[in-house]
N, C-alpha and C positions, 0 to 999 in steps of 0.2 A: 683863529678857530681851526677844529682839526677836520678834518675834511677828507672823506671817501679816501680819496687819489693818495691824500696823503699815505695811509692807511696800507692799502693796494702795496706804494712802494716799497713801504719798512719792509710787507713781508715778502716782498719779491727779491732784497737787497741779498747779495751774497753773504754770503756767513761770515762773520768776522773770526780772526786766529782767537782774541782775548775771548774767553765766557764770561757772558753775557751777565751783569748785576742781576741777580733777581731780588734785592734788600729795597724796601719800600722808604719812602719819606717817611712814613711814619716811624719807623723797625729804627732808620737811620738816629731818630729824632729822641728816641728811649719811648716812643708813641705819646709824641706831644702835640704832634701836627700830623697832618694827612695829606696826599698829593692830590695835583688837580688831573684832571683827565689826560695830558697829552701822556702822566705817568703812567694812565692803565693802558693807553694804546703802546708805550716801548716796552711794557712787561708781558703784553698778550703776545706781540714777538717775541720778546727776549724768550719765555717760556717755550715757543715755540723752536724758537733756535739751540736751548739747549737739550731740549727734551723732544726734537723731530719725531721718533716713532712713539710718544706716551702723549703729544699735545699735538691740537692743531688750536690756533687763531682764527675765530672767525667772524663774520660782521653780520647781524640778523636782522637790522633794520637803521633808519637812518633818521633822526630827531626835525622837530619842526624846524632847528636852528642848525640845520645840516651836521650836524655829527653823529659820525658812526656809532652804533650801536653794536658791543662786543660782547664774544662768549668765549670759552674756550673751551673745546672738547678734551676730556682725558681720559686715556685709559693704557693699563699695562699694556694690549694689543694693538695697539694701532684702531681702534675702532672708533670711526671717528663721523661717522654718518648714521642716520635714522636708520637706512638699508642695510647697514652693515651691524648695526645692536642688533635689529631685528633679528637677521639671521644667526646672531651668536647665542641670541636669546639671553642680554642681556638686559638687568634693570636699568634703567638710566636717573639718577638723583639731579635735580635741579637746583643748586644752592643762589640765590638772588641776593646781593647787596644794592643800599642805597635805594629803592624804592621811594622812600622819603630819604633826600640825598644827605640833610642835615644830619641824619641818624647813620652814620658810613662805617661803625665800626665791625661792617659785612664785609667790605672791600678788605681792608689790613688786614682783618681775621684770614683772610679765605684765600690773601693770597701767602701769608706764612704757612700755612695750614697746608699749603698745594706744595708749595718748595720742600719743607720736611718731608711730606709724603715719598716726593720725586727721589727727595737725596734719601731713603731710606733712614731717616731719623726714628719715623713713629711710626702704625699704622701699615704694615705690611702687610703687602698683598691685599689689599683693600683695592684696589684701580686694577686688579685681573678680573672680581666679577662683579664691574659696573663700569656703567658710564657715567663719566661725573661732567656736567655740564653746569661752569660756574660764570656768571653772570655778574661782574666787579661791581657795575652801578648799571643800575634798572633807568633811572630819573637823571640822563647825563646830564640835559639843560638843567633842570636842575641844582646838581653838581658842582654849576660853572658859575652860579648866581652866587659866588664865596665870598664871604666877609666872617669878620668878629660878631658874635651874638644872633649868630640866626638860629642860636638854640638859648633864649636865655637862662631856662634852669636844667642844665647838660651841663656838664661840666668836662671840657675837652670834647673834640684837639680843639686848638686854637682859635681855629677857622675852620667852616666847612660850608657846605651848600645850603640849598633851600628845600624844605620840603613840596612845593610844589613843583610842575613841568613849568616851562615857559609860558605855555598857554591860561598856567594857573589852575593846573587838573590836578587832584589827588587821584594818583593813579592806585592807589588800597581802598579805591572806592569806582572803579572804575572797571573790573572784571568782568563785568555781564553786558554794560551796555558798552563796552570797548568803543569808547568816544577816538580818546585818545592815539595818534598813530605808533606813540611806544607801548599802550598795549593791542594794537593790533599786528604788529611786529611780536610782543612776547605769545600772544596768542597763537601767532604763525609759528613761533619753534617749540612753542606745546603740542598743539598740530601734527609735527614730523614727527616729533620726538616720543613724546609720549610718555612723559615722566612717572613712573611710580610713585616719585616722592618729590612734595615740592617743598624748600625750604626758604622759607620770607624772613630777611635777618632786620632786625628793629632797634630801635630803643624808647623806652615807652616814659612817657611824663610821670607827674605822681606826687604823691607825700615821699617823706624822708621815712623809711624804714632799713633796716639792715639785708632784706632778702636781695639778691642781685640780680635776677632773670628769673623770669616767666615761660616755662615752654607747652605752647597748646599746642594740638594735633585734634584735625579733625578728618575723619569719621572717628569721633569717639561718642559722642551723646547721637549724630545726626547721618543722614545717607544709609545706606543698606547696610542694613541690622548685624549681615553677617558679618561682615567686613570689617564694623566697629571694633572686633577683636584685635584686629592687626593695627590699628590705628591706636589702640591703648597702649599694644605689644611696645610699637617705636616709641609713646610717648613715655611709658616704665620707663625702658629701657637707659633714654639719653638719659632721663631725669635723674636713673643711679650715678650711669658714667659723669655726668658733671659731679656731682655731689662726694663723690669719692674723689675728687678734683679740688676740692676745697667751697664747691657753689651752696648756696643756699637758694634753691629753685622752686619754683609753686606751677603747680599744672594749671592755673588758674591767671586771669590778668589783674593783677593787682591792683585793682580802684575800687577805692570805696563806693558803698551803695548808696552812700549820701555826700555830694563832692565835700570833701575839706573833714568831714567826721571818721576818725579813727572806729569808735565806738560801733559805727554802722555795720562794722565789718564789710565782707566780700560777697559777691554773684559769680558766680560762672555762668553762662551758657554758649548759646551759638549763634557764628556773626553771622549776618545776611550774605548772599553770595556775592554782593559787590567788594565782599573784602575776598584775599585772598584764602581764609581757611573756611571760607562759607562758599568756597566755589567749588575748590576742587572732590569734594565731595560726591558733586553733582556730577562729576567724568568715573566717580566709582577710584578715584587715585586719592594720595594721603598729601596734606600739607600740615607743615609746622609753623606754628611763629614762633619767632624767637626774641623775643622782648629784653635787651638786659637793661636794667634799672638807671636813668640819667644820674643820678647822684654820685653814680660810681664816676671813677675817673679814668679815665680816657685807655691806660693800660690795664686797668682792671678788666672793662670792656672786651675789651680787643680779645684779652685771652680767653673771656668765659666766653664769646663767642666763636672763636678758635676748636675750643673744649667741644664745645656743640657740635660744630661740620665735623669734627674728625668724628664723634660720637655718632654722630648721624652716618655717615659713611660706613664705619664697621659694622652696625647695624644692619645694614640695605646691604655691605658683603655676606657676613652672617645668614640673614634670613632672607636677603631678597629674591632668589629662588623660587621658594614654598609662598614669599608676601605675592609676588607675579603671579602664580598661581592662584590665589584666592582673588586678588586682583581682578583676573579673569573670569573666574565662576562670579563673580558681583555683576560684571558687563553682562555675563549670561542671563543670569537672573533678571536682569534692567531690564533685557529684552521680554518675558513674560510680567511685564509688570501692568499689561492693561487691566482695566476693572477694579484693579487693586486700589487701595488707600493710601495717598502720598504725602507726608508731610509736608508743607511749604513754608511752616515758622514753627521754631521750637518756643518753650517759655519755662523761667524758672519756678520751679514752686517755691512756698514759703517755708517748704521743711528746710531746719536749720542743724547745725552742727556747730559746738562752739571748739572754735581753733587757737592754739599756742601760735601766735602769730611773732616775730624778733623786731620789735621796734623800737622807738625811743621815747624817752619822756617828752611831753608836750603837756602844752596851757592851748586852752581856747578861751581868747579874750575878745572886747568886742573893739573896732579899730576907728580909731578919730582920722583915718583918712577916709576909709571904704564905706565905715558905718555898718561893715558887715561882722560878725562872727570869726574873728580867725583864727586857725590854728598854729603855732609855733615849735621847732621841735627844736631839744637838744642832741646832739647827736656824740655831746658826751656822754651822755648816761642812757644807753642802752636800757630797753624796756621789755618786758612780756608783755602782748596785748592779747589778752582771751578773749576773744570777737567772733562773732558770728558767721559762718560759711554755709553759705544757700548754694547747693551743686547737685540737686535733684533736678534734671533737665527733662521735658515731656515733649512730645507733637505737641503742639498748637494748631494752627489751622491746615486741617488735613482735605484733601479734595482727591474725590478718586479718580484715578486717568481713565480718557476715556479708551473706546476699544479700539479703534483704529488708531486715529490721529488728529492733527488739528490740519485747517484747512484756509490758507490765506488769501483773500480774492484779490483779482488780479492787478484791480488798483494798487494795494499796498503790496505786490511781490515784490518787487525790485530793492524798497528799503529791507524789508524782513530778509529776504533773500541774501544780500549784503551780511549781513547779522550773522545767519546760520552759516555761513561759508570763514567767517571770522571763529568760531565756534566747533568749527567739523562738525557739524550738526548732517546730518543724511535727509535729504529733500528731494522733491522730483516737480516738474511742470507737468500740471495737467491738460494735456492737448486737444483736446477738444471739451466744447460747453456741454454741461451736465444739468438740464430743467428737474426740478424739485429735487435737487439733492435732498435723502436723507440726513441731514443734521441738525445740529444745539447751535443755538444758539444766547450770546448773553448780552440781554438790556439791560441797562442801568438805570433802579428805581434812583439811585442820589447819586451824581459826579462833584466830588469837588476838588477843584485845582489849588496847590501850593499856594499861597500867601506871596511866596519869595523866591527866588530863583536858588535853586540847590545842584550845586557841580556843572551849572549852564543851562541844566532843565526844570522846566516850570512840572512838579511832580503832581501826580492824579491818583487820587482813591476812589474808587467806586461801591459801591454797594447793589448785590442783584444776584441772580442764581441762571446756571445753565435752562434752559427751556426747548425741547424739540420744537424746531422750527423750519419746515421743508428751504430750501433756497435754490433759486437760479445762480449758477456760477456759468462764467465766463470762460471762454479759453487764454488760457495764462497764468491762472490761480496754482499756488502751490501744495500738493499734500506732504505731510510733514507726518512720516509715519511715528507712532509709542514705540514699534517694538525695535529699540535700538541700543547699545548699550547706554549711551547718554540722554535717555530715556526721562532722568528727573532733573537732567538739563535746559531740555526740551518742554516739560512742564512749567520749569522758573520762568522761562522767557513767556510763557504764553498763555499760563492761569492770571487772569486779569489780577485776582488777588495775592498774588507772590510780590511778597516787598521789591523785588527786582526785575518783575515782568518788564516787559516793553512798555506796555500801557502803563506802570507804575511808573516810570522815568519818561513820558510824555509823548512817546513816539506817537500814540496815533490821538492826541488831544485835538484835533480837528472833529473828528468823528462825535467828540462830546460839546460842540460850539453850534448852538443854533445860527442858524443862516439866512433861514426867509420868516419875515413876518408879515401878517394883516396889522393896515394901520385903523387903528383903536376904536374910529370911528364907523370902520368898517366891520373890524370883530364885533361891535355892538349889533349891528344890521343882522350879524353869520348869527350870533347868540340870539337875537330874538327870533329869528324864521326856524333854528332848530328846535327851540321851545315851541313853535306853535305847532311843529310838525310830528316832536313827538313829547308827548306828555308825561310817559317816563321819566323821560329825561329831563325835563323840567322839574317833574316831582326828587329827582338826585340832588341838581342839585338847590333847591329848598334845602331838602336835608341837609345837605352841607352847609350851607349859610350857618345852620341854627345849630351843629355841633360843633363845628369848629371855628373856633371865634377868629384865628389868625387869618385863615379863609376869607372868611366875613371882612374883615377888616383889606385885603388883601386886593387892589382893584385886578394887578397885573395878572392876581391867580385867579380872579373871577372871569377872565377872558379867557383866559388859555384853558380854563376846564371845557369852553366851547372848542377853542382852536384846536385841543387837541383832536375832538370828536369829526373835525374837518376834511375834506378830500383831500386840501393844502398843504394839511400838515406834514412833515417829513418823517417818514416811518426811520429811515436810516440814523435818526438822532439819538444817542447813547445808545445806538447797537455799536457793539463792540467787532471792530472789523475782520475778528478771526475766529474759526468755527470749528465746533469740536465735533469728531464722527465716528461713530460704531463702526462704519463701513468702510472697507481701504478705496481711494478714488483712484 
């Protein structure tokens, strides 16, 4: 296993007279195979040995199964730190391989793509105005879990990883509640660094068609409105540069609306922020995915995502400047976003558009194994498929931020606090107790929990709206000011309703778990002495009995409409343990 120290040594080891291989297993291989990880730890040095003032090697975190976690900083100037972009005022690109480890042809891409660059092949002067921070494999455990067929409809290399961590986390689902220690590691060098551009390299499942890559970029339908511009600007852009490359590219992710039907045609919209182009939105910065097509073959791959990082780089030389800049008026803007209306889920509409799509001939017949419906294609006889494209993207669930902030009591600071420090989220303890705060608070008319365990948490949807509701806070509770620039970062986490809230992925599912009850024969005693004492109440619920029949029928709900009415009962149940406020605390 490769380990820390190991790591430490290579690059402390004297310089050798030979220069250093920078030709990968794979390059060696005609890209038939991929190398295992000790290869990216001798090429993160080796690069760094040949290229001293253009690279550094470095280690940004370290795997459940003790292996370093690598980057490499490059740049024409030596710039090789957060502190030192800053002050040059340079953009920094973030290219990521291997996220899903079995999908690596980000790694081979990205380290030919780096060599060329160095040796002046292509791409000149592109590494004077940026910083390019490339990340071989995301998912090294991962990586290491290498055998035949852990991709079975991929075709090439040979052998490669696994798409989960060791832990068994999909880490492209893992962005917002950063479980994971390799995303709170990638979190920490988004953190410093502060990426303009993040780019997540893929390879995506699918039917058998001829297109070969997919490139989305989001802020393009979603995030501050203005900024959207510059997020279409990158996604044009690569989309020409590949294509005049020989690609056949779609801004769109190529799966059908209906699995296994051609005819369905396509959707676009936007991913929640647990993926990565549903996140970075929310910091006001731009991500790509880069999806190229498993059908293709392993060197097909490798180059069209080669095409891409080099595409993306001149790009962010080009305009990264002016993109910084608007970059920055979005954070400003974030900051005056209270009162305002915030999307939290987009949705596609039904408007369609019918598309020349490059596919192939197929039968859909019905199968004496599955008993299902299948599709089959020929991939001799190339096809036009005039299909339908739904890519009218709208808000969906819009909730307006409040004026201040949110407000976290002080029981739950320490987990939440945890969260927002993983996030660079800006918080403060509030040091002394504050009797009837001014604030919202939100009860939950309906909670209900997941069925099944999803990514290790038992998931929660609620139903309920904000309500002014004074409250005594504690000292130790967190305010968590709106006006910042990750402002609709701060939102995701903390409108109960946001697909990727906290409470969404089950952090505070305690809060919705009753705990004390009267035993039954006792709530009968509570229920008859409240009816004789008040008549009203009694006369309710009659009422209820005789409209609602499930009521009626319902012993457990026939108590609890007393229990509720009870001194006993726990007012704290389905309140939602974090409070929104008009007033800074």
């Amino acid at each position: 296993m490769i380990r820390t120290a190991f790591l430490l040594a290579l690059l402390a080891a004297p310089l050798a007279h030979a220069a250093p291989d920078l030709v990968t297993v794979s390059e060696r291989s005609g890209f038939q195979a991929t190398g295992r990880y000790d290869e990216v730890v001798k090429l993160c040095g080796a690069f760094q040995q040949a290229y001293p003032k253009q690279v550094k090697c470095f280690q940004f975190g370290t795997t459940p199964e003790g292996r370093p976690m690598l980057a490499l900083a490059v740049n024409a100037r030596g710039v090789f730190t957060p502190e030192a972009a800053r002050k040059a005022n340079l953009p920094v690109t973030l290219i990521q391989g291997g996220i899903h480890a079995g999908e690596i042809d980000g790694k081979d891409a990205g380290f030919l793509a780096l060599r060329e660059i160095l040796d002046g092949k292509l791409a000149a002067g592109v590494l004077d105005r940026q910083v390019l921070l490339f990340v071989p494999v995301f998912n090294v455990d991962g990586h290491e879990r290498f055998a035949k067929w852990n991709r079975p409809n991929q075709r090439g290399p040979v052998e490669m990883g696994w798409r989960t961590t060791a832990q068994n986390t999909n880490l492209n689902r893992d962005y917002v509640k950063a479980d994971a220690p390799e995303m709170q590691a990638m979190l920490a060098l988004v953190n410093a660094w502060d990426p303009l551009t993040y780019v997540d390299l893929h390879v995506t499942d699918g039917a058998m068609f001829q297109h070969d890559v997919s490139i989305q970029v989001e802020p393009v339908y979603s995030g501050d409105p203005e900024f959207r511009e510059i997020g279409r600007a990158l996604r044009a852009n690569v989309i020409a540069d590949i294509s005049k490359q020989g690609s056949m590219p779609q801004s769109y992710y190529m799966s059908f609306k209906e699995t296994d039907d051609p005819a369905s045609g396509f959707v676009d919209g936007v991913s929640d922020p647990r993926f990565s182009t549903g996140y970075f939105q929310l910091r006001n910065r731009m991500a790509m995915l880069v999806e190229t097509h498993s059908w293709k073959d392993y060197p097909t791959r490798v180059r069209i995502t080669h095409n891409a990082i080099v595409s993306v780089l001149q790009q962010v030389a080009a305009h990264g400047a002016a993109w910084t800049q608007a970059a920055r008026a979005a954070d400003a803007r974030a900051t005056h976003i209270a009162g305002q209306p915030v999307a939290l889920t987009y949705r596609t509409t039904d408007k369609t558009t019918m598309v020349d799509f490059q596919g192939y001939a197929y039968t859909r017949t019905m199968s004496d194994v599955s008993g299902m419906l299948m599709t089959r294609y020929d991939e001799t006889k190339p096809q036009v498929w005039h299909v339908p494209l739904r890519d009218e993207v709208v808000a969906d669930l819009q909730v307006q931020a409040p004026g201040a902030g949110y407000v976290v009591p002080a029981a739950w600071a320490q987990m939440v606090a945890t969260k927002l420090v993983q996030h660079g989220i800006v918080f403060r303890k509030i040091d002394k107790a504050v009797d009837a705060a001014p604030v919202q608070t939100f009860r939950a008319d309906q909670a209900t929990f997941s069925p099944t365990s999803f990514e290790s948490h038992q998931r929660l949807k609620v139903e309920g709206s904000w309500k002014p509701e004074p409250r005594n806070l504690g000292k130790g509770a967190l305010f968590v000011p709106i006006a910042q620039p990750k402002a609709r970062l701060v939102m995701a986490l903390f409108e109960p309703q946001a697909p990727d809230s906290l409470l969404a992925w089950g952090e505070f599912n305690n809060a919705f778990e009753r705990k004390e009850y009267m035993e039954e024969y006792v709530a009968e005693d509570v229920a008859r002495e409240q009816m004789a004492r008040d008549p009203a109440l009694a006369a309710e619920f009659r009422r209820k009995i005789e409209t609602d029949p499930a009521f009626a029928k319902n012993a457990h709900a026939r108590l609890e409409f007393f229990a509720r009415r009870h001194p006993s009962w726990d007012e704290r149940f389905n309140l939602y343990p974090v409070l929104r406020t008009d007033v800074a605390l």
